[in-house]
C-alpha positions in Angstrom: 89.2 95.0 96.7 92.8 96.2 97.2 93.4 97.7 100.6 95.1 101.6 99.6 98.7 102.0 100.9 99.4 103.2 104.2 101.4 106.3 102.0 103.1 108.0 99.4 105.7 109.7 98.3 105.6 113.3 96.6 107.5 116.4 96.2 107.3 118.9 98.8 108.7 121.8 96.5 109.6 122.1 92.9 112.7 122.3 91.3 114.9 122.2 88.3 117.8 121.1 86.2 119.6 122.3 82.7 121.7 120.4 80.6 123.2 121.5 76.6 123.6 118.4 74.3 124.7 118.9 71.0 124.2 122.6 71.4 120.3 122.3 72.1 119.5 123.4 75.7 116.9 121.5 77.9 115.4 123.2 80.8 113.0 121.0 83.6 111.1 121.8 86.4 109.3 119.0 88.3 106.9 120.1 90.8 103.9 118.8 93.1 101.2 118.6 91.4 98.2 117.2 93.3 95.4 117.2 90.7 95.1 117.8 86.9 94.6 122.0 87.5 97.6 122.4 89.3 99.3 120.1 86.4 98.2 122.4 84.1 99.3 125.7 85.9 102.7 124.8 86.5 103.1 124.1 82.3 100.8 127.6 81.7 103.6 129.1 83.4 106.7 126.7 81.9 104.9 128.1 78.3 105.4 131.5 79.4 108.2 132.0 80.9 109.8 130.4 78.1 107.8 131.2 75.2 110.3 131.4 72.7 111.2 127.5 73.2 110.8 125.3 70.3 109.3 122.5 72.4 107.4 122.6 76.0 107.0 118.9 76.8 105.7 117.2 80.0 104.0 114.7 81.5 102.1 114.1 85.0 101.1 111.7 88.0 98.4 113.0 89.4 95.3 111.6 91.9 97.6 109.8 94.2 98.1 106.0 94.3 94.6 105.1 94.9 93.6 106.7 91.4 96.3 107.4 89.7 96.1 109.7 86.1 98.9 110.0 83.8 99.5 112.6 80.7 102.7 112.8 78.6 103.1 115.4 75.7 105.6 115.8 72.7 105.2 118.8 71.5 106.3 118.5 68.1 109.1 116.0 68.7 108.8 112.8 67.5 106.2 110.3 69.2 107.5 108.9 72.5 110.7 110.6 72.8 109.7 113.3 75.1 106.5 112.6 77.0 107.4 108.9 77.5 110.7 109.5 78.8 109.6 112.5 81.5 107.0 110.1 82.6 109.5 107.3 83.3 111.4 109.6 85.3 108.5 110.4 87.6 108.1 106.3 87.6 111.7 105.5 88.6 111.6 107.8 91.6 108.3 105.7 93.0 106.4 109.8 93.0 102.8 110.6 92.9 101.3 113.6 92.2 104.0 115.1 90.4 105.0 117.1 86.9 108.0 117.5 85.2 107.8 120.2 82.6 111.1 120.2 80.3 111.4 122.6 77.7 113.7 122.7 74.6 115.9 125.3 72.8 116.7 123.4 69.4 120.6 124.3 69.0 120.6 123.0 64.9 121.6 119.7 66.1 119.4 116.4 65.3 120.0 114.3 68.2 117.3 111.3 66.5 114.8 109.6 68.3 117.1 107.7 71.0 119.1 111.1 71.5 116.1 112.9 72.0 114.6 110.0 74.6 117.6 110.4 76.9 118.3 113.8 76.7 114.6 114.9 78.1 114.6 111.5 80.4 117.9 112.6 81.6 117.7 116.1 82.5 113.9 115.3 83.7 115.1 112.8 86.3 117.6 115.2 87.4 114.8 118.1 87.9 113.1 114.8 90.0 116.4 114.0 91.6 116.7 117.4 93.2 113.2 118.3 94.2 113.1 117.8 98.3 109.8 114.9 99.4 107.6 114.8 101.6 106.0 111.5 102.9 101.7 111.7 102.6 99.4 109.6 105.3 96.6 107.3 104.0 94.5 106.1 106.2 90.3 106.5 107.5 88.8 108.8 110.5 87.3 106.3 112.7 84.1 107.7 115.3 84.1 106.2 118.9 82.7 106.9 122.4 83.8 105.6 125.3 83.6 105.5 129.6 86.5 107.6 130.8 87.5 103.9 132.4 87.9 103.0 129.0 90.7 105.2 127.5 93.7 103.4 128.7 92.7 100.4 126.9 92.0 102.4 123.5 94.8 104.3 123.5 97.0 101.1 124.5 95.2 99.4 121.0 95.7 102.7 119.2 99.4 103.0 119.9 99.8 99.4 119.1 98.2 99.8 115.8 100.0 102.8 114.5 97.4 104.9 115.5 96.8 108.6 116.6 93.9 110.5 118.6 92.6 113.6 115.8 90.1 115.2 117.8 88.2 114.7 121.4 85.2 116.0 122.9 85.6 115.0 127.2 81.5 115.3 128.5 80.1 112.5 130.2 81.9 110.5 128.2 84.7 110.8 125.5 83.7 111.2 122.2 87.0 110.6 119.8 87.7 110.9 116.2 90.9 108.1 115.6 92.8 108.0 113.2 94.3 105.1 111.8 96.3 103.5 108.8 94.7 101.9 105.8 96.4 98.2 107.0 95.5 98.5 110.6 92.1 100.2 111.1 89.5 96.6 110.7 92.1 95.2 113.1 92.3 97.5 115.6 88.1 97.5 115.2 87.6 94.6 115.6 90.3 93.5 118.4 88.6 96.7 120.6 85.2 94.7 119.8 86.6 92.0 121.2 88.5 93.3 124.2 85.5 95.0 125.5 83.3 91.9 124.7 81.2 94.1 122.4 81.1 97.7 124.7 82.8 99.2 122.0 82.5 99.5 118.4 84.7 102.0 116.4 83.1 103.0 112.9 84.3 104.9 109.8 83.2 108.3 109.7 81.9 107.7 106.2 79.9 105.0 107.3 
């Protein structure tokens, strides 16, 4: 089984980009998007704040890198030069959970099938380009209790493994939710195991 990544990259805020070619104008707005619903919203609203557009194309990225869905839509313009091309754009940047929403006033113009491809991949990556990002955490909640003579050494491996301590409960003894990332958390299990010659065993909370 692949091991998840440690993180990903998304957009912390939406944004947007116009460009006229040949006298159509195309106007995009990428923005986060962590599931299909809030997809959907943001090209509800695209539709109707510009309702008298020809075309509303779009495509998303959403359900992170672990499972990842993807949607492109033409609306009406010719197979794979719309959808295709905004969906690239989210690609290039290396984005999850993201859409990019570009609609397009048809100025009387034919731009043909290649036109059309990098005009919406175009002003799309630019709506991409200027969205800020914002870095997201993967990683798993580990349980563990422990002798107050014990913490040093757990938050020594902790540290060392790119660790952080979520949430601690100080009674008789310490009862600690870890967190750790995706790469590190079986090693830094397994070397506590062995440090503490089996005193110590930290478990997934989903275990």
């Amino acid at each position: 089984m692949t091991t998840p990544p440690d993180s990903y990259v998304t957009l912390a805020a939406a944004a947007g980009a116009e460009e006229r070619i040949q006298r159509s104008r195309f106007v995009a707005r990428a923005a986060p998007a962590p599931a299909r619903a809030a997809a959907e919203a943001v090209v509800a609203a695209m539709r109707r704040e510009f309702h008298d557009a020809r075309h509303v194309c779009f495509a998303w990225r959403v359900g992170g890198p672990v499972d990842p869905q993807e949607v492109r839509q033409d609306d009406g313009e010719p197979s794979g030069t719309a959808g295709e091309p905004i969906l690239q754009a989210i690609h290039r940047e290396a984005i999850e959970d993201a859409v990019v929403v570009v609609t397009r006033y048809f100025g009387g113009v034919k731009l043909g099938t290649g036109g059309l491809g990098r005009a919406y991949g175009g002003v799309a990556a630019a709506a991409v380009a200027a969205a800020p990002r914002r870095t997201v955490e993967l990683g798993r909640i580990l349980h563990l209790e422990f002798d107050y003579g014990q913490q040093k050494t757990v938050l020594h491996l902790l540290e060392a493994h790119g660790g952080r301590l979520e949430d601690a409960d100080y009674a008789a003894r310490v009862t600690a939710a870890l967190w750790l990332p995706h790469s590190t958390w079986r090693i830094f299990a397994d070397q506590l195991h062995d440090t503490t010659a089996g005193r110590l065993r930290a478990a997934p909370i989903d275990e």
